[in-house]
N, C-alpha and C positions, 0 to 999 in steps of 0.2 A: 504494500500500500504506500503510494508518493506524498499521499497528505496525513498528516498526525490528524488523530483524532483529538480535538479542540472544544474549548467552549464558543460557539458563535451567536449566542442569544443568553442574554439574563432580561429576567424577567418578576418584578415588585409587584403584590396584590395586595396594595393598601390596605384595602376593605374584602374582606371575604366577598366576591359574585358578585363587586364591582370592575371598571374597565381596571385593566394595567398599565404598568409605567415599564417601557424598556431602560434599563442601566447598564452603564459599564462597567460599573463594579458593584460590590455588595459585598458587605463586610455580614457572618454570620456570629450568631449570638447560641446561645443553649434549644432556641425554640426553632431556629432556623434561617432564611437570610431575615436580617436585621429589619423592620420598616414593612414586610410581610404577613398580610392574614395577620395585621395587629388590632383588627377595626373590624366589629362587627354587628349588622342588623339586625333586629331580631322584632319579635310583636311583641306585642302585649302582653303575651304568658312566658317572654323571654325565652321561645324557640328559632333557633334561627333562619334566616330568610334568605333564599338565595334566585338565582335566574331559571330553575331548573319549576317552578311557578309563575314566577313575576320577570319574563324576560326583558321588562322595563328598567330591571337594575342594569343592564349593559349601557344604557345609554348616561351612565353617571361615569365622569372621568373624573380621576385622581390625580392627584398630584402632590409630592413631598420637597417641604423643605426639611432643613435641621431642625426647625422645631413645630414645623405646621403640615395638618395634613387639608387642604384643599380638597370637596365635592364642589363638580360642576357639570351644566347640565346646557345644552342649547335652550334659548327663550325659558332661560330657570334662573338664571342667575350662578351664584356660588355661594360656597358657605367653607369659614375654616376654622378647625378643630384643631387643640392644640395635641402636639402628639406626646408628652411629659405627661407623666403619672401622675397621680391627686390624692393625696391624702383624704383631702376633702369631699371629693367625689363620693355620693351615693353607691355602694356595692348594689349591683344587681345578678340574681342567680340564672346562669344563661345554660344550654342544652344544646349540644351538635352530634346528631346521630346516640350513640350509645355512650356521648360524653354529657352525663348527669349532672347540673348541681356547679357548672364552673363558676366560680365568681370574678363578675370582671366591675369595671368602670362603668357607670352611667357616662356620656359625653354632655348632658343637660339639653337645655329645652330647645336652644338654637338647633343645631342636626337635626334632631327628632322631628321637628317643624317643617324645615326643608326638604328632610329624604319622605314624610308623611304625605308634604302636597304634592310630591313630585311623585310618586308611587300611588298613592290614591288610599292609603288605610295607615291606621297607629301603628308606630316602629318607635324603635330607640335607639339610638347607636352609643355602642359600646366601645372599654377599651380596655387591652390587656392591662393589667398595676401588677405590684407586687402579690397580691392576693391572689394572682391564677396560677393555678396547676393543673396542666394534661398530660395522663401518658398516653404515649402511643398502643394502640391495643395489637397493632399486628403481631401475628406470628413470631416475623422479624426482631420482636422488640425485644430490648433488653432493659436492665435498672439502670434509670438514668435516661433514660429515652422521652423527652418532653417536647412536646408542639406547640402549636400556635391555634390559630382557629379556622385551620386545613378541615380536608373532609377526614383524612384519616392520615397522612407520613407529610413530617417539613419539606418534603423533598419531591418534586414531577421531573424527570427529565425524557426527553423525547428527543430522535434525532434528523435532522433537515431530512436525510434519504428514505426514512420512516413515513413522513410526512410526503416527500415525493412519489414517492409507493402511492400511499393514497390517490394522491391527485392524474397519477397518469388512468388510475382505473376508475375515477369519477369521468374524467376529460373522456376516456373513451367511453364512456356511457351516453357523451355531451353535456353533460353535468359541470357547473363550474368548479376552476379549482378553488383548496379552500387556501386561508393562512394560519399560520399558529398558531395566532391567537385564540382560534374557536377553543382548544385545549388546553390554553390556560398551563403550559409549563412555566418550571420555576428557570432550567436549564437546558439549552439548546444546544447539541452537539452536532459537529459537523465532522466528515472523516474518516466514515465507518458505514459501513451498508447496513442497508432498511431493516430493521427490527435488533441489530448489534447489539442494542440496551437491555433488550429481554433476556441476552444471555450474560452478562458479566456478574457477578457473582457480587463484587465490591472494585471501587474504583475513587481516584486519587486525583483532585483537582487543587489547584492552588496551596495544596499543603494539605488540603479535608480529604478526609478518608470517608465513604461512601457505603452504607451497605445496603444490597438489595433488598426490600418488603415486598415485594410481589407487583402483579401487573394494576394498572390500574383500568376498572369497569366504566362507561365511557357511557352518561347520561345523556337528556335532552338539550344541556348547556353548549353540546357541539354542536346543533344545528341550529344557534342563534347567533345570529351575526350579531360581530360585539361592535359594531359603530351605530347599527339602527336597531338593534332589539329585537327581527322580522325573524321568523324562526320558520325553518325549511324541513325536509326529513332528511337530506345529507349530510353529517357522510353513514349517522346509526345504518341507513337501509343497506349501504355499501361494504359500511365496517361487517355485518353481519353473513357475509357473505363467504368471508374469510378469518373473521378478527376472534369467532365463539369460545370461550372459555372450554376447556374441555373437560372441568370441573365441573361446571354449571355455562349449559348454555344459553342459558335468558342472561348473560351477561356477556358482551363484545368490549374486549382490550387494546388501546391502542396509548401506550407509554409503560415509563417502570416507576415504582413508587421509592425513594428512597429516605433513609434515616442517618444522617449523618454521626459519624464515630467522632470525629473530633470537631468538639463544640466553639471552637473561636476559632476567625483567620479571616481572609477576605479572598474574594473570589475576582476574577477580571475576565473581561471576553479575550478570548486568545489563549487563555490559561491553555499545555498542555492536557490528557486527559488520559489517565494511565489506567490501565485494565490490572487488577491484584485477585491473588485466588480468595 
């Protein structure tokens, strides 16, 4: 192979199932990249809310400074939330999947208002503090294994010729191609043929050591374009055709789920991207 297999996409999810922020770099923390799935929606009974419902949360973009997180929305305006923990801050008990009981940040009445009329029903936007704790439930996990407010591993990475697989077998359906972003990875590698990710076992970027959680099961959030919200049936009808879990096949895979072994370092595009047993 002429090309190293490389990181060519980082990727920031401010808000849980809101838009993304491409970055060059990203410094990781114990939960995973840093500024990541630190912000989250949830209703009224503080279950959380994502696009996989309300495909209208795509259409909110993010943006981070050093200490602000910025929602915005076309003919909405903005609104920004500080991204510093609060003593002060109302604890609110929030719920993601089979994660019971986390306690995070209320962000107050500002968001809640915002993301409310912009979504059309009561929310509240939350925020990681000192007070949260998640473990990772996979298989994969070991002690010491903590996330953020992911669906299930700190970790998505998918690789461009994975993603091109896809698209030459949509394009020859006539179907358009798609971009990355429908998938929502955290890292984007380049350098390595179509499904390479599904086989490495663990792997070594910037100095982080990487270990595999399994593949990840590939909801209705692919077939919503993340700039307008309009939600299509590709690529689920197409992943299905080749993507079926062999485990269980009401579930279609396309990425690997990963848990980072070593918890601090910073990560850059370009980083080399080492395969370890």
């Amino acid at each position: 192979m002429d090309e190293l297999v490389h990181l060519a996409g980082l990727f920031i999810h401010p808000v849980k199932s809101l838009r993304a922020c491409p970055v060059a770099a990203a410094e990781v923390d114990a939960l995973g990249l840093v500024g990541d799935r630190r912000f989250l929606v949830v209703d009224e009974f503080g279950r959380f809310l994502t696009q996989r419902t309300l495909p209208r949360m795509a259409r909110v973009a993010t943006a981070l400074s050093a200490d602000t997180l910025t929602l915005s929305a076309d003919d909405a305006g903005e609104v920004r939330v500080s991204r510093a923990a609060d003593p002060a801050a109302p604890r609110r008990a929030v719920s993601i999947w089979k994660s019971e009981g986390l306690q995070a940040e209320d962000c107050g009445d500002a968001p809640a208002q915002w993301l409310g009329d912009f979504l059309g029903l009561k929310v509240r936007l939350v925020r990681i503090g000192p007070a949260f704790q998640r473990l990772v439930l996979k298989a994969k996990a070991r002690a010491g294994d903590i996330f953020n407010f992911a669906d299930a591993c700190p970790f998505l990475i998918i690789s461009e010729a994975t993603l091109g697989d896809l698209n030459d077998r949509l394009t020859a359906q006539g179907q358009a191609a798609l971009p990355m972003n429908r998938f929502r990875p955290n890292l984007v590698v380049a350098g390595c043929p179509a499904f390479a990710e599904d086989t490495w076992p663990r792997i070594k970027a910037g100095g982080i050591v990487f270990r595999a959680a399994g593949p990840c099961s590939r909801c209705p959030i692919t077939t919503t374009d993340q700039l307008t919200g309009e939600r299509g049936k590709e690529p689920l009808r197409v992943l299905a055709t080749y993507r079926r879990d062999p485990k269980d096949p009401t579930d279609v895979n396309f990425g690997q789920n990963l848990i980072h072994e070593t918890k601090s370092g910073t990560l850059h595009l370009g980083d080399t991207v080492e395969v370890l047993p």
